[in-house]
C-alpha positions as CSV (number, residue, x, y, z in Angstrom):
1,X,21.5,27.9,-5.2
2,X,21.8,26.9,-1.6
3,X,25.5,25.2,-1.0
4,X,26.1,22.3,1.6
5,X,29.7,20.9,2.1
6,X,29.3,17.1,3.6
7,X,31.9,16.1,6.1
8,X,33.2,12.5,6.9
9,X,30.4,10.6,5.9
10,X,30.2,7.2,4.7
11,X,30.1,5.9,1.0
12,X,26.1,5.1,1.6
13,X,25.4,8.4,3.9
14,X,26.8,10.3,1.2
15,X,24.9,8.8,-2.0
16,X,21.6,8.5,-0.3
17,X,22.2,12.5,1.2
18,X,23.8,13.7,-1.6
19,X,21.1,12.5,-4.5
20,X,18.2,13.8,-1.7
21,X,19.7,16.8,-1.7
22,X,20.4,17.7,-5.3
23,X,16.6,16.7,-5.9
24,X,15.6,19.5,-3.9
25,X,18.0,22.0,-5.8
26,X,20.9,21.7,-3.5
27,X,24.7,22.1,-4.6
28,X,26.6,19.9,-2.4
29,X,30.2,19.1,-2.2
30,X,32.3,16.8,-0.1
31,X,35.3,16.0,1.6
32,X,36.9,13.5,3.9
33,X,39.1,14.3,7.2
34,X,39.4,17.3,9.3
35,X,42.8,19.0,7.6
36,X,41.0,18.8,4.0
37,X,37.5,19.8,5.7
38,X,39.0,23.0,7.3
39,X,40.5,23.8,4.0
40,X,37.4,23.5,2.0
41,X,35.4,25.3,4.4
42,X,37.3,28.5,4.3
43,X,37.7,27.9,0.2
44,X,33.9,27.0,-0.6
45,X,32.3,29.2,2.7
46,X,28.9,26.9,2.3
47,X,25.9,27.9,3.8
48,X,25.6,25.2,5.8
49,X,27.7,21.8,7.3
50,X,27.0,19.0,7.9
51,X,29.1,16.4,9.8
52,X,29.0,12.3,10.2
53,X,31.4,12.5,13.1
54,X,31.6,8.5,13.7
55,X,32.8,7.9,16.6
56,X,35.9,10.3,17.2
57,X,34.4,13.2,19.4
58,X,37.6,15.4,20.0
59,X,38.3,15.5,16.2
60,X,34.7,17.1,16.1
61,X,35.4,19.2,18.6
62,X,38.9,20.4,17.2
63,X,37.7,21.1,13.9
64,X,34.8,22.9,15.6
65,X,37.0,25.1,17.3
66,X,39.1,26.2,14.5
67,X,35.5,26.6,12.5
68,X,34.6,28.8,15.7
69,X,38.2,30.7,15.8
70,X,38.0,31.9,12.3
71,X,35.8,35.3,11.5
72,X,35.0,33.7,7.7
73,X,33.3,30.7,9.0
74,X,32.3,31.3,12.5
75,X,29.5,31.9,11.6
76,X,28.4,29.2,9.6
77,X,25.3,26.2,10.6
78,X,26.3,23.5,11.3
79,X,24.7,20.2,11.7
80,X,26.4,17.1,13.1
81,X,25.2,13.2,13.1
82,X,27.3,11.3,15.8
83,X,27.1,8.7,18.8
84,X,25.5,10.0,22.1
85,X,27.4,12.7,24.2
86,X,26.7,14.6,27.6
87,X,25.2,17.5,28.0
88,X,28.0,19.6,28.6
89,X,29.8,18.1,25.2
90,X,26.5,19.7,23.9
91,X,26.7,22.9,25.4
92,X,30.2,23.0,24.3
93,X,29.4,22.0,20.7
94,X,26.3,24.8,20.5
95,X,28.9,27.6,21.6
96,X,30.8,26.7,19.0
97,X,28.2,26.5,15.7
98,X,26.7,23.3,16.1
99,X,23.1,24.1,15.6
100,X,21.8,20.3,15.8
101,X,23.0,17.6,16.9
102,X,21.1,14.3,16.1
103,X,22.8,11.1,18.2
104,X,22.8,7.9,15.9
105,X,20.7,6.1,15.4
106,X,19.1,9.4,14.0
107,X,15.4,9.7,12.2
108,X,16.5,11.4,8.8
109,X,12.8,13.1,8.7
110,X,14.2,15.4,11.6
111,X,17.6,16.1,9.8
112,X,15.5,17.2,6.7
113,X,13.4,19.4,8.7
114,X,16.0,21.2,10.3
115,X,17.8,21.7,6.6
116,X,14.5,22.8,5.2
117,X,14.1,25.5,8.5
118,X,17.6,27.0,7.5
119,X,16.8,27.3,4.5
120,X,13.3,28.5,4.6
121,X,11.9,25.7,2.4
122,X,9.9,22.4,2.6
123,X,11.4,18.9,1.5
124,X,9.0,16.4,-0.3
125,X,9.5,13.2,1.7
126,X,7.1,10.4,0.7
127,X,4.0,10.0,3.1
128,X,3.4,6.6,2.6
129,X,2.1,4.8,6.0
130,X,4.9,2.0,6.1
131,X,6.4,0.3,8.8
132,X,9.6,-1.0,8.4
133,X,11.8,-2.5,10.2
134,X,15.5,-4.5,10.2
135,X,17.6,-6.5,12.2
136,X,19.8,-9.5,12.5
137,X,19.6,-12.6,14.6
138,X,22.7,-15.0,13.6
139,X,23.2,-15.2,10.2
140,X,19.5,-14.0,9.8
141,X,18.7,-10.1,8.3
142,X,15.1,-9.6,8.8
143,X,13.4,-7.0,7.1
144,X,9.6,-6.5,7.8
145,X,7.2,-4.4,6.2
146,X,4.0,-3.5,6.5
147,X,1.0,-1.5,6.1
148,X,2.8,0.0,2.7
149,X,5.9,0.6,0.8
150,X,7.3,4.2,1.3
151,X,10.3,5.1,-1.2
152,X,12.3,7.2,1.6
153,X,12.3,4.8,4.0
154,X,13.3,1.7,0.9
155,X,16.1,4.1,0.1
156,X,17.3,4.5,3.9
157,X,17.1,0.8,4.2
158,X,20.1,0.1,2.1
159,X,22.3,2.0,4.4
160,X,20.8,0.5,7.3
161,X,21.0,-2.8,6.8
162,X,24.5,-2.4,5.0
163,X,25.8,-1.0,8.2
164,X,24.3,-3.4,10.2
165,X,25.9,-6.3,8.3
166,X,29.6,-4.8,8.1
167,X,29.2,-3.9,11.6
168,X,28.5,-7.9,12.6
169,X,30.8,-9.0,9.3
170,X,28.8,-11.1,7.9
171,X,29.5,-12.6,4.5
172,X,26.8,-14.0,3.2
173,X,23.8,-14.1,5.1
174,X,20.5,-14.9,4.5
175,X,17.3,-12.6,4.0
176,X,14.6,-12.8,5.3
177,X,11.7,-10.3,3.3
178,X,8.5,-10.2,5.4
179,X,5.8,-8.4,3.6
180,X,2.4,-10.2,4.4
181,X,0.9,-7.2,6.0
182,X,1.0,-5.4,2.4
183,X,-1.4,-6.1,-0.5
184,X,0.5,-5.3,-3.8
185,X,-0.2,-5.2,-6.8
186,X,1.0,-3.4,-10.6
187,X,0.6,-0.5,-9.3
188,X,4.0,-0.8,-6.7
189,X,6.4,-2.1,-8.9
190,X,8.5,1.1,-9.5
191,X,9.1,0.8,-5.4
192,X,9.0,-2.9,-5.3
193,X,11.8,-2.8,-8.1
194,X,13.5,-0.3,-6.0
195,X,13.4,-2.5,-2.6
196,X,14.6,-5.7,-4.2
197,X,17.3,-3.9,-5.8
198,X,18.8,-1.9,-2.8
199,X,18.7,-5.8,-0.8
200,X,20.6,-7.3,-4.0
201,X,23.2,-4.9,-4.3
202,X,24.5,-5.0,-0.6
203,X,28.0,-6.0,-0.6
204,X,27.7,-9.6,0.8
205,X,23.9,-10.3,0.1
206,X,23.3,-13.1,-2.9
207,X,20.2,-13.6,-4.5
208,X,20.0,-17.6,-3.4
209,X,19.9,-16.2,-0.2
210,X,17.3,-14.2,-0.2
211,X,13.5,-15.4,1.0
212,X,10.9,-13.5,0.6
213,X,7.4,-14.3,2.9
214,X,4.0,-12.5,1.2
215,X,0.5,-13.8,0.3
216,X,0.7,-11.3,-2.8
217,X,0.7,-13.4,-6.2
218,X,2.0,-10.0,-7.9
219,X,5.2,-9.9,-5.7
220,X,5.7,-14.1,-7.1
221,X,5.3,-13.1,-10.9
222,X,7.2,-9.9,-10.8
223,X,10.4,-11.5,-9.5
224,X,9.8,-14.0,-11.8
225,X,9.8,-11.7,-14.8
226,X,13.3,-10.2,-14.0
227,X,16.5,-12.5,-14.3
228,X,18.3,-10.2,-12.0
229,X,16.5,-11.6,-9.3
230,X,16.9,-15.5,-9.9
231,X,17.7,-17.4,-7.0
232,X,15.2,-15.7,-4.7
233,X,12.2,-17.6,-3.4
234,X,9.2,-16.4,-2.6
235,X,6.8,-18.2,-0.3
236,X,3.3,-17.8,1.6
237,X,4.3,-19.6,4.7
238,X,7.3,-19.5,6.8
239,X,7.5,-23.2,8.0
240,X,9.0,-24.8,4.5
241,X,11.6,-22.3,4.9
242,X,12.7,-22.5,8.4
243,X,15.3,-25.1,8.4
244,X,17.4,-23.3,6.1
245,X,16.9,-20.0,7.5
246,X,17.8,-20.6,11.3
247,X,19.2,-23.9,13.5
248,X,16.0,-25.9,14.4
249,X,17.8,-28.7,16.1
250,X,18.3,-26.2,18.8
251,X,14.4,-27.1,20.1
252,X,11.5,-29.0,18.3
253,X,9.3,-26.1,19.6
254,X,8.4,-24.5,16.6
255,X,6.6,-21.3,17.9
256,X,10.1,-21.0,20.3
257,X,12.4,-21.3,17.3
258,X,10.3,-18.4,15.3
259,X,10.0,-15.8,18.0
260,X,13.7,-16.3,19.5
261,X,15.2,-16.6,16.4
262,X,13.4,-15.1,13.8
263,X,11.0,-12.4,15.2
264,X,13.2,-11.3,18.0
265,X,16.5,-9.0,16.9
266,X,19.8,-10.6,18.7
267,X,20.8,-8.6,21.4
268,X,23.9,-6.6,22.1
269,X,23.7,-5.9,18.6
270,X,24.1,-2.3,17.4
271,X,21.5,-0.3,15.9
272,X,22.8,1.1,13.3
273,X,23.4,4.8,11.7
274,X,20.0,5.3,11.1
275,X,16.4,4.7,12.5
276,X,13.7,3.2,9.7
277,X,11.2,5.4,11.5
278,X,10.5,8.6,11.2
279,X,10.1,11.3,14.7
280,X,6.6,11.9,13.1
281,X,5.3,8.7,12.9
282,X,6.7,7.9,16.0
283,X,5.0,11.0,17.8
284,X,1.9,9.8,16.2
285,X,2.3,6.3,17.6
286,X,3.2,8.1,20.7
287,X,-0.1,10.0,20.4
288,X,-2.2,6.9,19.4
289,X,-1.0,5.1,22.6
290,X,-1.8,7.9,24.9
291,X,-5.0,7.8,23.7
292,X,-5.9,4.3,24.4
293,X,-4.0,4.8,28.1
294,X,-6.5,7.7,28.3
């Protein structure tokens, strides 16, 4: 069985990477800080690394080099999640091991694929056409989804939006769950059960909170049926709801107030870890907009 050892990566990054992993027959282990990493890397000699280097770019680089330095693990690919560097701290970084580097915010489909071409194998990611997206304005965490619900990207959304909200530390803002560009029905509840959840359980996030904007019926009567969800309303239209989502006495132009304060993502604000989209869907997007240029 194909062993990965998982360095310095956050609480979230490491369940949601972890779990994918093991689904696809993976040992993996981890281990926190560059001393113990060194240590476990010369103990457990994995087949492959992977790093969440965070911010601190010369602790990368020094446990690189002792990785590079030492004939029992010089040898081993290594992947590394971090913030954007030059080229030459690329360069440097290749010459010692680092097969990919992916700056954050990263797409998770290419991280996968470049796991999968190590190891010769394909990883099942869920092909559902969805297009999700998540931000904050204020108080405000928008999530909007459309076109469907894919389980991969509901699952990367928790660790999105979490990081988004400690980054801004917010204590209890509100939701605001945009899905009336999908038609549901019985048929997603297992992922609709699996969205709501990964919102509810976010440190900070209460269910009072929480509004949720769909034309589907279905979406209404499932929440209704679950008392784990209480508190959260769901409604068809997004005027009834505006005054307690954002400020309105700010300007009675109510078409203003929606786009800057609702449909617009606050600026200066960072992106996150992780993109919601994936580098093929984007590519295709790419593709269709060529295309129409054409």
């Amino acid at each position: 069985m194909p062993q990965i050892l998982i360095v310095d990566a956050g609480p979230l990054f490491r369940e949601y990477i972890k779990n994918k992993l093991i689904a696809e027959r993976i040992s993996v282990e981890l281990v926190q800080g560059r001393f113990d990493a060194y240590t476990k890397m010369l103990s457990l000699l994995p087949d492959l690394i992977i790093i969440d280097a965070g911010t601190d770019i010369t602790t990368l680089e020094e446990l690189m080099e002792q990785k590079h330095n030492n004939p029992n693990t010089n040898r081993i690919p290594t992947i590394v999640a971090g913030p954007p560097v030059s080229s030459d701290t690329i360069i440097n970084l290749t010459q010692m091991g680092v097969t990919h580097y992916f700056s954050k915010p990263f797409q998770f489909d290419l991280l996968y694929e470049a796991i999968a071409r190590l190891f010769k194998t394909k990883f099942a990611l869920d092909q559902e056409p969805c297009y999700l997206e998540a931000y904050l304005n204020g108080n405000l965490a928008v999530i909007n989804i459309a076109e469907g619900l894919n389980l991969d990207k509901i699952n990367l959304l928790k660790y999105h939006l979490t990081d988004l909200i400690k980054g801004k530390h917010l204590t209890a803002p509100f939701v605001l769950l945009i899905m009336t560009g999908i038609s549901l029905n019985f048929l997603h509840g297992i992922v609709l059960e699996q969205l709501l959840n990964n919102i509810v359980t976010i440190p900070g996030i209460h269910t009072d909170k929480i509004k949720i904007l769909t034309h589907s019926d279905f979406t209404s009567e499932f929440i209704a049926g679950h008392k784990e969800y209480k508190g959260i309303q769901v409604h068809s239209q997004l005027i009834p709801i505006l005054n307690e989502l954002v400020d309105s006495t700010q300007t009675h132009n109510i078409q203003t107030l929606i786009t800057d304060n609702i449909l617009t993502p606050e600026p200066n604000i960072p992106a996150g870890s992780v993109d919601l989209r994936f580098h093929s869907e984007c590519e295709e997007r790419k593709h269709e907009l060529e295309s129409v240029q054409l």
